[in-house]
N, C-alpha and C positions, 0 to 999 in steps of 0.2 A: 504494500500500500504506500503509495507516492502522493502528495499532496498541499496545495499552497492555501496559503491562510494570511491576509492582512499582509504581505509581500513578505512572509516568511514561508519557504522551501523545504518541504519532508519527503527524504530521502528513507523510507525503511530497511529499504535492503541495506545498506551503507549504513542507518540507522545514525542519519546525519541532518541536523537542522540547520538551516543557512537564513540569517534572517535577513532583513531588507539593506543594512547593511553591506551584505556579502561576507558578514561572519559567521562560517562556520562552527559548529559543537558536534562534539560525538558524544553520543547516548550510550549507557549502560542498558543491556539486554532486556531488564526488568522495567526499565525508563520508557524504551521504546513501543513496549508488548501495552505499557498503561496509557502510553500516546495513541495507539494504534485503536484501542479499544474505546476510548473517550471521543476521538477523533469520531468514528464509526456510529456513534449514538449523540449526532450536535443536539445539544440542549437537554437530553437529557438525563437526570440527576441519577447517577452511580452511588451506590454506596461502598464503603471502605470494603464491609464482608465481600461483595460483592467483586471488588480486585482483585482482595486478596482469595479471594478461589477460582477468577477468572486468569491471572498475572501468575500469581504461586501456586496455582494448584492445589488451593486447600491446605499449603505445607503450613509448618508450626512457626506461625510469625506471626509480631503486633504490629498492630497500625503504624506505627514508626516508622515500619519500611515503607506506606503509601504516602505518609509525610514526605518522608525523604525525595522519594521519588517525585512527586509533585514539585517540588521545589527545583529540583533540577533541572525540571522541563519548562519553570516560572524562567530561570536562569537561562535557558537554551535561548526560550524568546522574547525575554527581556520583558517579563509581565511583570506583574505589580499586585501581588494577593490583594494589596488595599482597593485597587482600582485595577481589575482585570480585564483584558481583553481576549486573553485566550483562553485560561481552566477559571472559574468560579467556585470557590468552596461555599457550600452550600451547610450554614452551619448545623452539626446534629442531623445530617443528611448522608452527605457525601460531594462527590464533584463533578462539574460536570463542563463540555466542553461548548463555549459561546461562542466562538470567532468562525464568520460566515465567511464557506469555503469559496475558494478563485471562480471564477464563472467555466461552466465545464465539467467542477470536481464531483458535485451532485449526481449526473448524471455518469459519474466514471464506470466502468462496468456494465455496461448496459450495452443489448446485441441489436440488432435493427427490429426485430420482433419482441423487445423486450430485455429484461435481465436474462442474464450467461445465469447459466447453474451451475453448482458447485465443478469445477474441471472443463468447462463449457467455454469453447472459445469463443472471446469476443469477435467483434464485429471488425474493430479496427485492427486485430492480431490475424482475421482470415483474410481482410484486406491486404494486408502487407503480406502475407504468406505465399497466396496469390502471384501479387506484383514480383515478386521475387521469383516466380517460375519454382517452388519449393513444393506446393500442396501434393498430399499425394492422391491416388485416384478416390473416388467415392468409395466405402463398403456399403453395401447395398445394406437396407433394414435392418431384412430376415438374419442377415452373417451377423450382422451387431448384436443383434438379439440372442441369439445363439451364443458369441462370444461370452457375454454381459451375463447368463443364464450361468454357464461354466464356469468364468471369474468368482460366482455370489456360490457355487456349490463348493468349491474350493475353498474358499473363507471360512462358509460354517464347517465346513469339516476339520480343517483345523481347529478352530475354536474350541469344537469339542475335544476334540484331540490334546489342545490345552486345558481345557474344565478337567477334566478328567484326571490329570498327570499332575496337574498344579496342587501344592498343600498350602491351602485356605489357611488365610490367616483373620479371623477375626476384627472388625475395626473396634476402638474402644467405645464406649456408651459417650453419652454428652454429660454422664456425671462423673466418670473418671477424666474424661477429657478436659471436662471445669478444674479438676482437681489438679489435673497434670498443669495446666495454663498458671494456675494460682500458683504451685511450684517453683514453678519457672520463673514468673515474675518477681517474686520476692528472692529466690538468687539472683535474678539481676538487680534489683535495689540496691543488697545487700555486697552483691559484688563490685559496684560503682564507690563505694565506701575504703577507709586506707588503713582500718584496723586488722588486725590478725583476730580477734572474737568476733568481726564483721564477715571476716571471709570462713571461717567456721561455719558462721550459720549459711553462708551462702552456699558451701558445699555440702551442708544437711540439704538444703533444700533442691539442690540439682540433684540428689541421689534420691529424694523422695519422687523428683517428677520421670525420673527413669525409674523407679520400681512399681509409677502408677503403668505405664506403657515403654516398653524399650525402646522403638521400636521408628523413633524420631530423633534424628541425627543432630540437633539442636542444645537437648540438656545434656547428651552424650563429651560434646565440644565445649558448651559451656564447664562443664565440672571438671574435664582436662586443666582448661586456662585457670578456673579458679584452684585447682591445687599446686599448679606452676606456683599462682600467685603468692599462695600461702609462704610457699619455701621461701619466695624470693624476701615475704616477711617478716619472717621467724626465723631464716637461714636455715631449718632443719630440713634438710635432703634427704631423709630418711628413705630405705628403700623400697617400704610398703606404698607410704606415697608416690615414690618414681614412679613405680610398676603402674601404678594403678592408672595414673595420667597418660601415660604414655599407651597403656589399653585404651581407655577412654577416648582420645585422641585419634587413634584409629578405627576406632570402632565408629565414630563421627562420620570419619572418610567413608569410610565403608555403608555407611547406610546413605550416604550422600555425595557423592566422587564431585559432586558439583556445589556443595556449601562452600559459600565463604569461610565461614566461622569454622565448618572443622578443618580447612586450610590454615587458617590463622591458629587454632588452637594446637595442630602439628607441628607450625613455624615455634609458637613460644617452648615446646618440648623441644625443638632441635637449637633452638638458641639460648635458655638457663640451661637444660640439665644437658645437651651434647655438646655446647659450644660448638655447634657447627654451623658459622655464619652465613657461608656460603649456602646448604640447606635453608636455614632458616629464610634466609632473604629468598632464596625462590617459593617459597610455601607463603612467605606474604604476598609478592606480587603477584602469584594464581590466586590466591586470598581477592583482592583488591581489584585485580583483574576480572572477578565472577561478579563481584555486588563494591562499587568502589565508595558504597555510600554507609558504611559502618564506620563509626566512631572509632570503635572500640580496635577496628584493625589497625586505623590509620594511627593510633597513638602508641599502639605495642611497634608498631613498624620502626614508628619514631623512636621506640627508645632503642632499636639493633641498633638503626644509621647512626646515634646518639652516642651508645655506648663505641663504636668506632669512629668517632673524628668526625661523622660526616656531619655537622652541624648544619648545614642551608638544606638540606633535603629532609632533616630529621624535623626541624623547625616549618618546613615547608607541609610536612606531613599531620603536623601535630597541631598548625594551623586550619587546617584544612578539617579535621575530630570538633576543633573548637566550633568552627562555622557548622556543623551538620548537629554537635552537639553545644549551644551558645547557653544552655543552664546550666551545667558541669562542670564542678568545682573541678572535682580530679582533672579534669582535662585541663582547663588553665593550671593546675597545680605542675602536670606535667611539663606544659610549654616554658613555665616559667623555670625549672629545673633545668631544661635541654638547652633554654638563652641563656642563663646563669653559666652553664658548660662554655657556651660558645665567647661569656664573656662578655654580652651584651647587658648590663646589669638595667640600663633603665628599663629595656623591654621586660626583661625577668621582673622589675617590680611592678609595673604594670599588669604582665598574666599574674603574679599572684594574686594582685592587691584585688584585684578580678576574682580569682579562686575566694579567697577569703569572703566580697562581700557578696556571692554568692553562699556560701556555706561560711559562716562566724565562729563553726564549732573546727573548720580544719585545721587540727596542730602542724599534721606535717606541713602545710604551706606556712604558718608560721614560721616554723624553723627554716626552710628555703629561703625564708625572705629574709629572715634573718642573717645566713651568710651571703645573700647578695649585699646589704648591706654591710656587713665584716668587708669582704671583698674589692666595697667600693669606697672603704675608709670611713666610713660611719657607724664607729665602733657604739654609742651611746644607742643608736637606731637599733643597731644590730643586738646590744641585750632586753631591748624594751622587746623584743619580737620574740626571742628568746625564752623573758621570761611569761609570756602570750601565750606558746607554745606547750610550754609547762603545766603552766595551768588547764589548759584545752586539752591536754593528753590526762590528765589527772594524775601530775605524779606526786607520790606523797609528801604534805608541808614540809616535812623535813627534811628532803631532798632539796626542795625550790628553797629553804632560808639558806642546806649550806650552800647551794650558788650562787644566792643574792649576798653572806658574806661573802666568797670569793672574789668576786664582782667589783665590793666595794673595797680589797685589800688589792688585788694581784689584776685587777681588771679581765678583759676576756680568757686573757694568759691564765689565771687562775680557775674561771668555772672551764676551760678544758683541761687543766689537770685535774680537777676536784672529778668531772666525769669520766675521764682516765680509769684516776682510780678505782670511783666506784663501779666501772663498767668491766675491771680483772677482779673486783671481787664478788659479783654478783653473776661473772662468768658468762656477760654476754657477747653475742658473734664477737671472733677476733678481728672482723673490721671495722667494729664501731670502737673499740678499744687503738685500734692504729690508728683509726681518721681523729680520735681526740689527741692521741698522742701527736700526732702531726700538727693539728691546729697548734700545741701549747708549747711548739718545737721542740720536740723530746727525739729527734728525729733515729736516733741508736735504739729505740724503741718502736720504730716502724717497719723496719723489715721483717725482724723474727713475728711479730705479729701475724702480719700478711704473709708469710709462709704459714703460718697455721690456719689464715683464713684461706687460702690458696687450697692446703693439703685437705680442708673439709668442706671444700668444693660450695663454699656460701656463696649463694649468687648474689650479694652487692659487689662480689670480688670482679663480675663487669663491666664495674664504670673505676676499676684504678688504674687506667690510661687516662682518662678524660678528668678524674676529680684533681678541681683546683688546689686541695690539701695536698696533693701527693705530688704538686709540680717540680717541689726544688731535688725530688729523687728521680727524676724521667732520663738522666746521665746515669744512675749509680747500674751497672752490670747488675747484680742483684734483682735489681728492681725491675728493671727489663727482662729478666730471666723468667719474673716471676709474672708478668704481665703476658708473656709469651706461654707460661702455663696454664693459665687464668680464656686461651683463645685469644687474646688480643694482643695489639700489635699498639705500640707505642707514640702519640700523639703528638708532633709537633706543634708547639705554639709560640 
């Protein structure tokens, strides 16, 4: 289906809109299937359920993907939800398609006696066929008829042939199916969130929506990524969890060779627990390449490019999560970490201050912003945020007065040695104990560290090329040795 509208040009096949302009956009597969089918009924009013079982096929997704997708195609032709001329959201409805087609488009399809039926050459396609000296002779009726009889005996016979040999599977009821949706959703709540008792419940909750039905590639992928997640925030690697992610993660693939998500959830298994970057980046961009309008891809992608050097692509990518996801604290939390990387600190304060005044309760962006400001020499800034942080993580008074004395005796220098210490006697990851030891220049104290975070395979051990703490050791042999352990290669700046 080819078609112009208000001097913008729909290429389907190409799945390329060209507006009046002469600019160009390429449509994602799922973009073009919900153009194609809005286009096809002007004026009137679709409903969400109604794409997503015409578009996806009934598969297991929230309206967020029809969001998405609308907006791409607002973006393709330069519309204006407020004031539309091409899709109309119709609110508590659905959407629907306004913009009256080129003169011609209406009647496209259509044969000299009427509409072509399904496989029915047009009028203009027998004309040129013709002209071309191509047609081939008439079959008479009676041979079609015949033909057409034998084709339709062939079909059922197979069919039964498959009835018979196929093992039925059940569809779930609409009360396990509510059950399973209800699942799912609250692990994704809960998995948007940057605690480790957050990502707990969000992996109880993918494992309940796979024990209501297995049998959708979706919570299978989601409960992968969320146990990645976990490790990466506990540090605990443990091998019942590898095992089991990296099941899940395939199992994803496997009920779906065409999901984004379980692309993306196979990418974060080959980039925390294989360090295999190279893998992992092809599993994102087939990831991105299926559905390039997930969030959630575009910001894990960002942190590979992130944790390798590549700062304008990572930032490019994690901008692009923020636009599709613009209420999402984490996602600003993350941009503003990946610009803080690249050293960009006012943007870094910026996405946070973003994170933040979306979500008031998030520590970690606190703490980000807090060594943006360290960073950018605004030491006074940098414990106010600091001590923000603290309190927003709830760590106990007692901890937060002796950093407020440090603070006030030995300045920043002091609450990183004060959390030094308490982080080798409280025996947490060895690289939160080397990142403080580094901030409070303890530096004879950072490597043997970081071999023990190295040798227990903690995944924050992916960002010691890139973390500003560890820059005055990026000459020491050692350290290079052990960044080359770690999958990573060493980051000039």
């Amino acid at each position: 289906m080819s078609f112009s509208a208000l001097g913008c040009r729909v290429d389907s096949l190409l799945r390329v809109v060209t507006d009046a302009s002469g600019r160009t956009t390429r449509l994602e597969p799922k973009a073009c299937d919900l153009l194609e089918l809005l286009a096809g009924r002007p004026n009137d009013v679709v409903s969400v359920d109604q794409l997503i079982e015409s578009v996806w096929g009934g598969k297991f997704v929230t309206s967020d993907v029809v969001t998405v997708a609308v907006h791409a195609l607002r973006q393709a032709f330069g519309d204006d939800a407020r004031h539309p001329r091409f899709i109309e959201t119709v609110r508590g409805r659905g959407y629907r398609w306004i913009a009256p087609l080129d003169a011609g488009e209406a009647s496209r399809g259509e044969s000299t006696s009427g509409k072509a039926g399904p496989g029915e050459p047009r009028a203009g396609d027998v004309r040129a066929i013709g002209e071309a000296g191509l047609a081939p002779p008439p079959v008479p009726w009676r041979a079609r008829g015949v033909l057409a009889l034998v084709a339709l005996l062939l079909i059922v016979t197979a069919g039964c042939v498959w009835l018979a040999m196929r093992d039925p599977a059940p569809m779930p009821s609409m009360t396990k199916t509510a059950e399973l949706l209800r699942a799912q959703a609250r692990g994704l709540f809960f998995g948007d969130r940057r605690t480790a008792a957050d990502m707990d419940k969000a992996v109880e909750e993918f494992r309940r929506a796979i024990a209501v039905d297995a049998r959708f590639s979706e919570p299978h992928a989601a409960l992968a990524e969320s146990l990645v997640r976990r490790m990466e925030m506990t540090s605990d690697v443990n091998a019942a969890a590898e095992a089991e992610a990296r099941g899940e993660a395939a199992k994803a693939c496997e009920l779906d060779p065409q999901s984004s998500l379980a692309h993306a959830a196979l990418a974060s298994v080959r980039f925390v627990l294989d360090r295999d970057m190279a893998g992992a980046e092809q599993s994102f961009r087939r990831a991105i390449e299926l559905d390039p309008s997930i969030p959630s891809v575009r910001r894990r992608y960002g942190y590979l490019l992130a944790a390798n050097g590549r700062f304008a692509e990572a930032i490019a990518n994690t901008h692009a999560a923020a636009e599709l996801a613009p209420t999402s604290s984490s996602t600003f939390a993350d941009l503003g970490w990946i610009e803080l990387l690249a050293g960009d600190h006012r943007a870094a304060e910026r996405a946070l201050r973003e994170a933040l005044r979306l979500d008031p309760t998030n520590g970690g962006a606190a703490f980000t912003l807090a060594s943006s400001y360290e960073l950018a020499g605004r030491e006074a800034d940098a414990w106010s945020e600091y001590r923000r942080g603290l309190l927003l993580l709830e760590v106990p008074q007692a901890r937060v007065a002796a950093a407020e004395k440090a603070y006030a005796t030995k300045g920043l220098q002091g609450v990183y040695e004060t959390w030094a210490a308490a982080a080798a006697k409280r025996q947490l990851p060895r690289y939160i104990s080397a990142l403080y030891a580094a901030r409070a220049g303890h530096r004879g104290d950072v490597i043997p560290l970081l071999g023990q975070s190295v040798e227990r395979r903690e995944p924050a051990t992916l960002w010691i090329a890139v973390d500003p703490a560890f820059a005055p050791l990026r000459r020491d042999a050692t350290f290079v040795a052990l960044a080359r352990r770690a999958g990573l290669a060493i980051v000039p700046h």
